[in-house]
Backbone as CSV, one residue per row, in Angstrom:
resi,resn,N_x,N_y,N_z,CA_x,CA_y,CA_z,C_x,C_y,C_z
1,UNK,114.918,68.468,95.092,114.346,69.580,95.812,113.035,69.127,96.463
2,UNK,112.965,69.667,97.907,111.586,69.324,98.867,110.402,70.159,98.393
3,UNK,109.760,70.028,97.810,108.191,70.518,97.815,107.642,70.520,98.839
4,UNK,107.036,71.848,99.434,106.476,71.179,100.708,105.061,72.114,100.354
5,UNK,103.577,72.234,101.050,102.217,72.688,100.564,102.102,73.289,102.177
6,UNK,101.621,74.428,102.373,101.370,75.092,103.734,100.032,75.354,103.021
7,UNK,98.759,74.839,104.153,97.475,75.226,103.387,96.888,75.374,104.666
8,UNK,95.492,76.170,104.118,94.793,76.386,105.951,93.526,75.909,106.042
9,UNK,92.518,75.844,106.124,91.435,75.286,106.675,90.472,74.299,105.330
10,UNK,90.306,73.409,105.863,89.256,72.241,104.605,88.648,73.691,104.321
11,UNK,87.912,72.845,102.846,86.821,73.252,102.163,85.499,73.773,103.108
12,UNK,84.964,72.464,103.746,84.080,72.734,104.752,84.341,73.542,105.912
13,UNK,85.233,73.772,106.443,85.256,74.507,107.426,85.714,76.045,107.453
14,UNK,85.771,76.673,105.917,85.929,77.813,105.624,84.847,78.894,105.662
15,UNK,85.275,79.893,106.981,84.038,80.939,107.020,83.745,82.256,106.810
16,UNK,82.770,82.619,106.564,82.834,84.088,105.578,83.154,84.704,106.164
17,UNK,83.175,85.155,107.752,83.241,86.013,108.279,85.027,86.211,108.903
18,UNK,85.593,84.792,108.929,86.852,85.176,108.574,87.226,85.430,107.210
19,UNK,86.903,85.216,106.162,87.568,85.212,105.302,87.319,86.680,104.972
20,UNK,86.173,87.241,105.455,86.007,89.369,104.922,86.936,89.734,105.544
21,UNK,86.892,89.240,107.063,88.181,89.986,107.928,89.439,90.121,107.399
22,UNK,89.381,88.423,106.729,91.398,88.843,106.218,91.350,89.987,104.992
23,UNK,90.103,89.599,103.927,90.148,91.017,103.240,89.912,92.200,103.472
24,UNK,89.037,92.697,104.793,89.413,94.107,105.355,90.621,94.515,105.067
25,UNK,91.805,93.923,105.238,92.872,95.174,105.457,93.620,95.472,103.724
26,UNK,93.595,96.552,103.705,93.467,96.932,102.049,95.376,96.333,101.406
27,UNK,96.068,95.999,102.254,97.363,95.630,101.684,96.529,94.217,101.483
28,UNK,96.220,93.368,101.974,95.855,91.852,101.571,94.681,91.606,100.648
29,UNK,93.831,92.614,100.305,92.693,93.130,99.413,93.789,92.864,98.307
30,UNK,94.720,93.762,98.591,95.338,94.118,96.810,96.384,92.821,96.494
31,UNK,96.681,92.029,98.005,97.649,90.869,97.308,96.451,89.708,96.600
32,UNK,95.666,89.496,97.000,94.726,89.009,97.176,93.889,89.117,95.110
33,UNK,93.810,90.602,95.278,93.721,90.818,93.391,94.763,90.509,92.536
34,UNK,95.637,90.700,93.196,97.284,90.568,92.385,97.254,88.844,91.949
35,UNK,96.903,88.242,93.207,97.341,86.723,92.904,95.881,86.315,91.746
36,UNK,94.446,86.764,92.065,93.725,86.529,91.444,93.955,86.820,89.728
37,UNK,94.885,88.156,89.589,95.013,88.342,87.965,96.318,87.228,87.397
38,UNK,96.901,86.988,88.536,98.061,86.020,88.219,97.596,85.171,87.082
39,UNK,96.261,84.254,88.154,95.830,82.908,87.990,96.758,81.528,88.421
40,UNK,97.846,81.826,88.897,99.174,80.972,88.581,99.758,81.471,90.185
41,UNK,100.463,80.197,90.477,101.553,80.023,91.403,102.213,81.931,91.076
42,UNK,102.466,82.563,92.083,103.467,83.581,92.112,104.168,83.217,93.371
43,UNK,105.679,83.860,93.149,106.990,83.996,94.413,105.909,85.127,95.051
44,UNK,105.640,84.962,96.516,105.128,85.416,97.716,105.828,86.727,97.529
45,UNK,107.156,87.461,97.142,107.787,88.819,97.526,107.436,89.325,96.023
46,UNK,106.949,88.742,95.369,106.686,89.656,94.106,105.200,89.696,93.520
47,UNK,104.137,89.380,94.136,102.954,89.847,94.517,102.766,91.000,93.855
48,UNK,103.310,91.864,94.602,102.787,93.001,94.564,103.695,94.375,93.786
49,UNK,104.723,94.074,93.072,105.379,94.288,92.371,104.494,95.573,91.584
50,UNK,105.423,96.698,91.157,104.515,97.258,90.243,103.145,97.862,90.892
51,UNK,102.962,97.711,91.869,102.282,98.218,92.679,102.389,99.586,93.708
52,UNK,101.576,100.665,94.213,101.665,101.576,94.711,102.040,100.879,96.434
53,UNK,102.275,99.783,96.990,101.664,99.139,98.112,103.469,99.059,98.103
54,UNK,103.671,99.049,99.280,105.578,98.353,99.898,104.933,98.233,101.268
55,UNK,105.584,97.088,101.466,105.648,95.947,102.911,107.111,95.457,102.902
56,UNK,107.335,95.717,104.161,108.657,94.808,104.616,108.191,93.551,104.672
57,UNK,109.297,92.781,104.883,109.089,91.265,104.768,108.327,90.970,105.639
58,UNK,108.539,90.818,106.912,108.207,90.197,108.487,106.461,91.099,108.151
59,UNK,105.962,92.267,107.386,104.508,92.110,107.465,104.298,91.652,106.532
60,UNK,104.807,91.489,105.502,104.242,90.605,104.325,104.332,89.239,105.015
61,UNK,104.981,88.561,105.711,105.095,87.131,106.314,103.472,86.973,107.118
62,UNK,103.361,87.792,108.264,102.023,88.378,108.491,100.783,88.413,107.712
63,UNK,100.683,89.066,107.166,99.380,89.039,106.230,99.176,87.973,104.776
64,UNK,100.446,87.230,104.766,100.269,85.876,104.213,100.071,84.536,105.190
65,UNK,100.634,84.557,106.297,99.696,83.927,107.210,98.404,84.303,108.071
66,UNK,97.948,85.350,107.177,96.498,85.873,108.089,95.710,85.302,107.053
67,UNK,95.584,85.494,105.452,95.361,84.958,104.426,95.131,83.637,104.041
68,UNK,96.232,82.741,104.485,96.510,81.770,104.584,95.525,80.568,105.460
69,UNK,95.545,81.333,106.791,94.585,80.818,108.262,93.302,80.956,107.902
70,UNK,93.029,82.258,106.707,91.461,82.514,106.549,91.070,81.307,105.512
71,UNK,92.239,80.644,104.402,91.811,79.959,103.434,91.809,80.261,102.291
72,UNK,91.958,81.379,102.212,92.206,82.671,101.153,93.290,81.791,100.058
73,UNK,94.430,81.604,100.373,95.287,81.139,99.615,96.018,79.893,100.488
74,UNK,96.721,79.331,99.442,97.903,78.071,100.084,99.181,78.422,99.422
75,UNK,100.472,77.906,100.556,101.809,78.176,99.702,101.981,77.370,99.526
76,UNK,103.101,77.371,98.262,103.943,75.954,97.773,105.617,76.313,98.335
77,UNK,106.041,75.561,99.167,107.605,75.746,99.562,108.490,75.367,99.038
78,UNK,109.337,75.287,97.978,110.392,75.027,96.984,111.794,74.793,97.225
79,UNK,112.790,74.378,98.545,113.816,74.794,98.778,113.585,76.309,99.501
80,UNK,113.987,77.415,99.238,114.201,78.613,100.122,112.918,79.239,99.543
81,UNK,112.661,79.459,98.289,111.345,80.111,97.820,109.903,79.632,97.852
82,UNK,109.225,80.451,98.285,108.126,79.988,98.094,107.408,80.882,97.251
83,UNK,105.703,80.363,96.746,104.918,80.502,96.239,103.486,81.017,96.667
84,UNK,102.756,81.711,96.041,101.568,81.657,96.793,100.315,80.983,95.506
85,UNK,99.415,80.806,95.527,98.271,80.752,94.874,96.540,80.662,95.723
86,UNK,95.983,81.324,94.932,94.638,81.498,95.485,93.963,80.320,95.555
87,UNK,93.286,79.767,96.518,92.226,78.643,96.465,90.853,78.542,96.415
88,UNK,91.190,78.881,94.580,90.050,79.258,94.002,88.549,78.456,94.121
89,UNK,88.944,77.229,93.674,87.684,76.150,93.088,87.263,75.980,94.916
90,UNK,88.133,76.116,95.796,87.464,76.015,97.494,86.644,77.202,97.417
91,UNK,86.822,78.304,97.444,86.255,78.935,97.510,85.104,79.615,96.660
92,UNK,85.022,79.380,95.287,83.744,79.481,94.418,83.307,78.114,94.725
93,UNK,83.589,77.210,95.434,82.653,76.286,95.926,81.454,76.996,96.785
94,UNK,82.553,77.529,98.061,81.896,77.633,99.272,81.231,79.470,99.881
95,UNK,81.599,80.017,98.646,81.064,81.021,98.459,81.072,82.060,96.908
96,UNK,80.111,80.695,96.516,80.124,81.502,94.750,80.115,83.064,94.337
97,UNK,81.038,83.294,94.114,81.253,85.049,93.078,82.091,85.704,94.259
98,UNK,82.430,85.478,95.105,83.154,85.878,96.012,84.318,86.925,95.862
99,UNK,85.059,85.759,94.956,86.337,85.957,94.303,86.014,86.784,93.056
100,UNK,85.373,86.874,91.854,85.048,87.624,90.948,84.633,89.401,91.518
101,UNK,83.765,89.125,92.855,83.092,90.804,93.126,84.803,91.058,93.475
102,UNK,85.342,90.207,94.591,86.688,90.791,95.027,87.842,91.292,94.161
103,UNK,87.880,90.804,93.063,88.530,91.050,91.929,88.260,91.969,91.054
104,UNK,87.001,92.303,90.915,86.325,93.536,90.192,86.091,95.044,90.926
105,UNK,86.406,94.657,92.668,86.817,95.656,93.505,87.771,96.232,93.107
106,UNK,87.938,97.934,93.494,88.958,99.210,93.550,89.984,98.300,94.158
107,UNK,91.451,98.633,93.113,91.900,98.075,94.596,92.480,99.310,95.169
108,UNK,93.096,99.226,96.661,92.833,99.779,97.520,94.070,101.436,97.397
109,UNK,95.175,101.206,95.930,95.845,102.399,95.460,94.795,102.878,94.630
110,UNK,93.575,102.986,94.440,93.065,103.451,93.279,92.124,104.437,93.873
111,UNK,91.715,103.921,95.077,91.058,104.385,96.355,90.923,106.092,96.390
């Protein structure tokens, strides 16, 4: 089986002001907490599982490549499934507590 890694911008070139934008929109806020309580590789369509939030595929495809472009997360491609995980240690690099306030945020069914 092909492993393949879809990742988006170096360490250094990750910026805050994209990266609030991709969390503005409150469906990627809450995938975004979901993957953070994971801690772990999750399948991209079950995210959000158990959740008040439903997305068709083609916008979930969307707002994992908006996510993705911001730096937010990287996928792992497996054969047909993929993965998502947060890119954590990049980002408490390049903007310490970031990820902790974002995680300790409402998420956006609680609203």
């Amino acid at each position: 089986m092909v492993i393949e890694a879809i990742t988006g911008p170096e360490t250094e070139q990750l910026d805050l002001v994209t990266v609030l934008s991709a969390l503005a929109d409150p469906v990627r806020l809450a995938y975004v907490q979901a993957i953070a309580n994971a801690r772990s590789w999750v399948p991209c369509g079950e995210v959000l599982k158990g959740s008040d939030i439903t997305v068709g595929r083609s916008t979930l495809s969307h707002h994992l490549r908006v996510l993705r472009e911001a730096g937010l997360t990287t996928t792992r491609v497996e054969g047909t499934r993929r993965f998502v995980s947060l890119r954590r240690d990049d980002l408490d690099a390049r903007f310490p507590g970031l990820l902790d306030a974002v995680s300790a945020a409402p998420t956006p069914a609680k609203r």
